[in-house]
N, C-alpha and C positions, 0 to 999 in steps of 0.2 A: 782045548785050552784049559789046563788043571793048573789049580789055585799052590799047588805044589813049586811050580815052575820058580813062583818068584823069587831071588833073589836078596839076600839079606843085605841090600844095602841102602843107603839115606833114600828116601822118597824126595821128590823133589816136590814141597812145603816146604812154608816156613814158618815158624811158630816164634815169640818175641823175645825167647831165650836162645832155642835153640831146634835145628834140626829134628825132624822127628821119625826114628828109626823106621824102617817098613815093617817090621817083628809089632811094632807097637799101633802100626795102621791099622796090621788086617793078620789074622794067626792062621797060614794056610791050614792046616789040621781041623782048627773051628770050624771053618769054612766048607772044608770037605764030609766033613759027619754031621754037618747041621749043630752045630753047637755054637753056645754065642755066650757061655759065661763069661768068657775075661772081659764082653763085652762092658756091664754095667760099670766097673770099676776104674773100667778107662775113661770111658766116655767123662766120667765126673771127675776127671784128673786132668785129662788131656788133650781130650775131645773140643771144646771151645779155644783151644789155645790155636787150632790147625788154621790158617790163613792163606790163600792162594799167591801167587806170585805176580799179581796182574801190575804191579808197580815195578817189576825189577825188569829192566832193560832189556837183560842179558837172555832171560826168559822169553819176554817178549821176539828176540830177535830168532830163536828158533819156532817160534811158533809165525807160519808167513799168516796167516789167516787174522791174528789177531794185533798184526802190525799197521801202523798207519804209514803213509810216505810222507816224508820230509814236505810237497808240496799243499796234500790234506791237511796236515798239522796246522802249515803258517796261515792260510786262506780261512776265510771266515765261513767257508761254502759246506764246512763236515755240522751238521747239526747235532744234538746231543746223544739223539734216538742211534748216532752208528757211532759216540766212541768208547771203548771197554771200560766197562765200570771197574772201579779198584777199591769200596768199601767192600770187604766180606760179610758185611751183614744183607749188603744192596740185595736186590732180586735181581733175576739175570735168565734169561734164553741163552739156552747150550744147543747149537746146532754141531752135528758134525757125521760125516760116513764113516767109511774105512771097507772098501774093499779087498777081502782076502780069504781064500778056504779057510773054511771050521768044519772041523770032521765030524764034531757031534753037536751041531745048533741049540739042542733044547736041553743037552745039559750045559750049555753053556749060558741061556736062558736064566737056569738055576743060580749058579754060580753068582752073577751079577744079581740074582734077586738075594741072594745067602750077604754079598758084600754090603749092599745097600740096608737091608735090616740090620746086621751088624752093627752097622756106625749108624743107624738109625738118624739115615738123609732125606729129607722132607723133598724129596727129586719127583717132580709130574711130568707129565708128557709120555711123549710115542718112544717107544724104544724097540726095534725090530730086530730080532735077528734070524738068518738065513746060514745056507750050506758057504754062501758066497759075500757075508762080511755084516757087520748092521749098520742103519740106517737110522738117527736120531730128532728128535727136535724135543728137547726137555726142559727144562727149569727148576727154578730153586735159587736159594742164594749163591752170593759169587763161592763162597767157602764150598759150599758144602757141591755145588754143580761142578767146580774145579776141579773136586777130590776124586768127583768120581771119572773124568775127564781121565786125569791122572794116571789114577789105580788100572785103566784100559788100556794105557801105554806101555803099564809093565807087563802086559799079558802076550806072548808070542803070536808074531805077526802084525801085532800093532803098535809098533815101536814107530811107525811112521805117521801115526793119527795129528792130524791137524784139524782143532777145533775153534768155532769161535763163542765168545758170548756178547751177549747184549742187553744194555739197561732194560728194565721192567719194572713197573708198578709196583706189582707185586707178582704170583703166583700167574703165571701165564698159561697155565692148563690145568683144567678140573681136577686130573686124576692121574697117578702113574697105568702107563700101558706097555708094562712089560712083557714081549711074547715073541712066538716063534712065529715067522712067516717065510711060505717057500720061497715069496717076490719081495726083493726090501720095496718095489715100489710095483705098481697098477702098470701093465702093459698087455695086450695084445696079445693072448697066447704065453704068458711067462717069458720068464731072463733065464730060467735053469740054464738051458741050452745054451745061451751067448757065455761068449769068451771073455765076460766083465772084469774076472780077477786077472788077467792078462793085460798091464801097460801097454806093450805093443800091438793089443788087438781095438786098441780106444783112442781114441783122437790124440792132439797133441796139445794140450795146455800150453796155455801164456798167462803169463802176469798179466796184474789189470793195465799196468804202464803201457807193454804190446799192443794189448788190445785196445787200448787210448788212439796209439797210432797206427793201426790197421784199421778201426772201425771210421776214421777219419778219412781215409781214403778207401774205404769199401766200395763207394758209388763208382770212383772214377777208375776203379781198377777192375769193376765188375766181380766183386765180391756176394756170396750171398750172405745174407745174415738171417739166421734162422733163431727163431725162438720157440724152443722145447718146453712149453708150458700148455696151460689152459685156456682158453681165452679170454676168459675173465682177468686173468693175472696180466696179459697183454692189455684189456682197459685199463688197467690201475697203472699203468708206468711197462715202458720199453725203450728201445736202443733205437736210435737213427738207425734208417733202414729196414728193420725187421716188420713184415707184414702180419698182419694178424692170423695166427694159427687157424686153418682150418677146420680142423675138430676142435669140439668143445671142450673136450679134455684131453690130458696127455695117453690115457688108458688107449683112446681110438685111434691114436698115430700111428699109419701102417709098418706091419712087418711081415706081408708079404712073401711069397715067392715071385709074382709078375712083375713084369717092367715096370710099370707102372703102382706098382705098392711101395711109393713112398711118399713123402711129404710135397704139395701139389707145386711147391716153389722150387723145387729141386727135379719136377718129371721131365722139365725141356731144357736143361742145364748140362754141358757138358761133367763126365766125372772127372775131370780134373779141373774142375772150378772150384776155386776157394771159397769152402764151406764156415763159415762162424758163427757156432752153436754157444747158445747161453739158456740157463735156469736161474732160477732162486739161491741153488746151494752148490748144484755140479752135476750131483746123482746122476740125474735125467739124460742131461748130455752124457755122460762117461757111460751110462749103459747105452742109449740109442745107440752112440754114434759107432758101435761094435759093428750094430745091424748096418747100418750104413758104408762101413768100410768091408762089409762081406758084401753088398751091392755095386761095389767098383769105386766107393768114391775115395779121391787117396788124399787130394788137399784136405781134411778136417781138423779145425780147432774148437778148442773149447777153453772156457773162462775160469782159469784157477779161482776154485773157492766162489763161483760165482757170482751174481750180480750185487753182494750183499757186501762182498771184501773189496769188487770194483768201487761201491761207493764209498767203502770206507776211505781204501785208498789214493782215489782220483776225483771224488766229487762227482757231482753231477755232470759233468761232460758227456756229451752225447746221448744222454739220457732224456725222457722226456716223461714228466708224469710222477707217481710215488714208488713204492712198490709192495705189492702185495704178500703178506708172510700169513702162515698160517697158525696164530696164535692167537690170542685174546687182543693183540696191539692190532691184529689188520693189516696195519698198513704202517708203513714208516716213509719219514721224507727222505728226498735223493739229496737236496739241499736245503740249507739254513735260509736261503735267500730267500723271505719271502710266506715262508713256510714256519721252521720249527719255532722261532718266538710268537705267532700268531695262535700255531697249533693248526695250519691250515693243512690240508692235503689234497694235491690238487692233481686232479685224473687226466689221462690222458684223452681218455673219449668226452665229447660232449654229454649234458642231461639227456637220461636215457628217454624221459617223460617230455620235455619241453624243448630241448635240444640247444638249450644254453650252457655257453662257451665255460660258465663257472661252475662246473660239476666239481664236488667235493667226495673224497672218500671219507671215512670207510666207505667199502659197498653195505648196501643194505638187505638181509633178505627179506623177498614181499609177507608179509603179514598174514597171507590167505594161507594155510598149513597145507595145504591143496597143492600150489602153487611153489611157493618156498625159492622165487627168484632170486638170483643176485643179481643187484642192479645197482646202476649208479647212478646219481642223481641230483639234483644242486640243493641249496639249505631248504628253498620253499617245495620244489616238489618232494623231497623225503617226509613232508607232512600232508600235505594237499590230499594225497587218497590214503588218510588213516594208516600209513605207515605200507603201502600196498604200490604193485609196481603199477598198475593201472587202476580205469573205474571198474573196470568189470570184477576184478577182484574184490572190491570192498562189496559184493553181494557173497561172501561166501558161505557155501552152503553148509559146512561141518564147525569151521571155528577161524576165528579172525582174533591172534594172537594183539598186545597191545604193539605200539612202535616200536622202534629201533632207531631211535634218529642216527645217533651215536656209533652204529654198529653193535657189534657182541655177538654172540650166539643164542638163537634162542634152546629151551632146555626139552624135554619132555611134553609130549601133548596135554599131558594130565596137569603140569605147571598150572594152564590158564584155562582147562576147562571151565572153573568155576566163576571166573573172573567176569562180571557184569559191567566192567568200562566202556565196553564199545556200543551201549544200547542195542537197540534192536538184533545186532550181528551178536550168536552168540554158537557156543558147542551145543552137536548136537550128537557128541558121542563118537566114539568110534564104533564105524562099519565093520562090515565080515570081509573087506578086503583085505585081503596080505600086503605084507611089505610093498612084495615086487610089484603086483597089481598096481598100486598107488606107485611106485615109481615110476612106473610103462604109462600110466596116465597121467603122471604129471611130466615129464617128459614129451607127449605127443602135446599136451596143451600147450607148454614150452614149443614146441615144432611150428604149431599154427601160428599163436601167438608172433614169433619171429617170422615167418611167411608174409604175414598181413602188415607186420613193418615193413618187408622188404617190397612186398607191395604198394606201398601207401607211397613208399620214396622213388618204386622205377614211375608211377604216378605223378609225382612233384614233378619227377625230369623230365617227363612227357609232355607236361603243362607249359615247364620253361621253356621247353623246345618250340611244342607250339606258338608261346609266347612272344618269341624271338621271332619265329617264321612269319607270324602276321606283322611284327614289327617291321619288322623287313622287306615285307611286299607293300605296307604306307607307304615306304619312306621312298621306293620305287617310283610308287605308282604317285607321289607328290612331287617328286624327279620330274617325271614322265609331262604330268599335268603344269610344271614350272616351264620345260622345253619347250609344249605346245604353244603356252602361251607367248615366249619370245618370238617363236616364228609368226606366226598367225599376224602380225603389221606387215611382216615382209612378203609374205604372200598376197594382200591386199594391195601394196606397193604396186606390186607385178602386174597384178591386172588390171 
């Protein structure tokens, strides 16, 4: 993809005079030798003037991602968090993919880092690129995230990019992380091999309208409905239907050679049973479901633009819960109702701690650095053990980070070494473990930990069961002893 290609004609901005040439956006030649003089001279000319398009119609109506339907608009059910901001100065999350060969990935890497310096774009976030297309979630203001949104369309092979954005605070991610990767995402073995840049080797999209009235009748049509995520992202909000993901992340969803190495909802399901695959953004579905249709399965859908453009455009229909984004917001609500004026977000799983029905997100992670659970959990247990997902965590032995009511990220361990709030719990430095080490152990604690739930609950059932059985041989044996007692005159009678 060379910065040469582009063509000298209007960019499509608008500035409050006039059009602003694409010669005056970006100077292919600067770009390619690393130079950036014309830059200063522009930028103080004409640079503040560039303004996105998110107010104009006509714009909107080719971008499907960033449209809302006629019914979302009138309904009071679209809360604020999903609809496109149209100040340029606003903050704004830029999601968007684009699947398609790139012959030389890490010069193209450059490229987009040579453009961004250039017009010097205050742009954060993940930016990935691969053999096989990049993979986004950035931010910045609407101006300046637009531009570069833009500037991607004019570049060959992505003339079809469909992005969206979304209101923000402010800066919604630390840092830009612009880089080459062979995977634009975590799977099992790599995507090199799959057929991803191949339409016809990838499920078959619907609009979110479709999928309104296919997921409506999923049950009775015996539809599966599958959710391609983490299962974490399934506590925070999911679709009617979809069972909670067996693996904990998307990285462990099989891909196999054996019958059996796929998704555990799908191993006793005919392959020509209607599959409806959803994510966050699409990614996920559009590459799995490759894997999936080289395993025979031929009915596959997937949810244009994801669950993110389904809420924009249909509301919370069939949805249940918030949904989980991976930025400094967390979480966003599915509807107004209830929710966005309160600021409430309300999860789909019960308190992870107490098992009340008013779990709120964010999730939070445990406190213990050891540990470092996502969990969720209602307003009083997020306090109750020092911002920690159990008791046993607030005895942590290396360092017990301060709360998180709120959510957020926490930062570096070295942040809160020093930090003396938690009394007696305090750092005691870092060990000679490595990374992985502490991941492989916090991970098998994670394993027990969830064992000794799942035990604690087949225990509860066990209880009720018993519970009921005694109830039940009473109420027999008071039967029994009511019977006796009617007969017992008539027997006296007799003799």
């Amino acid at each position: 993809m060379l910065l040469s290609n582009l063509n000298p004609k209007p960019c499509k901005f608008l500035t409050h005079e006039r059009s602003v040439p694409l010669s005056l956006l970006v100077h292919p030649l600067a770009l390619q030798h690393g130079c950036a003089s014309p830059a200063p001279e522009w930028r103080q000319q004409h640079q503040s003037r560039i303004i996105c398009r998110s107010n104009d119609s006509a714009f909107h109506s080719n971008a499907l991602a960033s449209s809302i339907s006629p019914a979302a608009a009138k309904s009071s059910s679209l809360p604020p968090q999903l609809v496109p901001p149209t100040d340029p100065s606003a903050y704004c999350v830029l999601n968007f993919y684009h699947l398609t060969q790139i012959a030389d990935p890490q010069e193209t890497v450059e490229e987009h880092r040579r453009f961004i310096e250039l017009l010097d774009l205050d742009i954060r976030g993940r930016i990935y690129v691969s053999s096989q297309g990049i993979n986004s979630q950035c931010g910045g203001t609407v101006e300046h995230a637009t531009a570069y949104a833009e500037w991607i369309k004019q570049q060959p092979g992505f003339q079809d990019l469909r992005y969206t954005i979304w209101p923000a605070e402010g800066h919604a991610f630390p840092k830009l992380r612009l880089k080459y990767k062979p995977n634009l995402i975590s799977l099992a073995g790599g995507m090199e091999t799959m057929p991803i840049t191949d339409p016809a080797a990838r499920a078959t999209p619907l609009e979110p309208s479709r999928w309104k009235e296919m997921i409506a009748q999923a049950q009775e049509n015996k539809m599966v409905v599958l959710d391609v995520r983490n299962d974490y992202e399934w506590d925070a909000g999911h679709f009617e239907g979809a069972e909670r993901p067996a693996e904990e992340v998307f990285s462990e969803t099989p891909v196999g050679e054996g019958e059996l190495e796929v998704p555990v909802y799908l191993q006793k399901v005919d392959r020509d049973t209607p599959v409806m695959m959803y994510c966050t953004g699409g990614i996920r579905c559009d590459v799995y479901s490759t894997f999936l249709r080289k395993k025979g399965y031929s009915n596959l859908y997937t949810l244009e633009g994801g669950i993110q453009n389904y809420l924009r455009q249909e509301g919370g229909a069939h949805w249940k819960g918030s949904l989980f984004v991976f930025d400094a917001r967390m979480a966003i609500p599915a509807s107004a109702v209830g929710g966005a004026e309160t600021g409430a977000l309300p999860a789909a799983v019960p308190c992870s701690v107490c098992g009340s029905p008013d779990s709120q997100l964010p999730h939070v992670n445990c406190a213990n650095i050891d540990c470092n659970e996502l969990f969720i959990a209602c307003s009083t247990c997020k306090t109750r053990y020092n911002g920690c997902c159990c008791e046993a965590c607030t005895t942590a032995p290396r360092l017990l980070r301060p709360a998180k009511v709120d959510g957020g990220h926490y930062g570096a361990w070295g942040n809160y070494a020093d930090l003396d709030e938690m009394g007696p719990i305090i750092s005691q430095g870092r060990t000679r473990e490595g990374r992985v080490t502490r991941r492989a152990r916090r991970r098998e604690a994670l394993k027990e930990k969830r064992m000794e739930f799942v035990a604690e609950k087949l225990a509860r059932k066990k209880m009720m069961r018993d519970a009921m059985a005694q109830l039940e041989a009473l109420e027999v044996q008071a039967q029994q002893q009511l019977d006796g007692g009617v007969k017992a005159p008539q027997v006296a009678c007799a003799q």
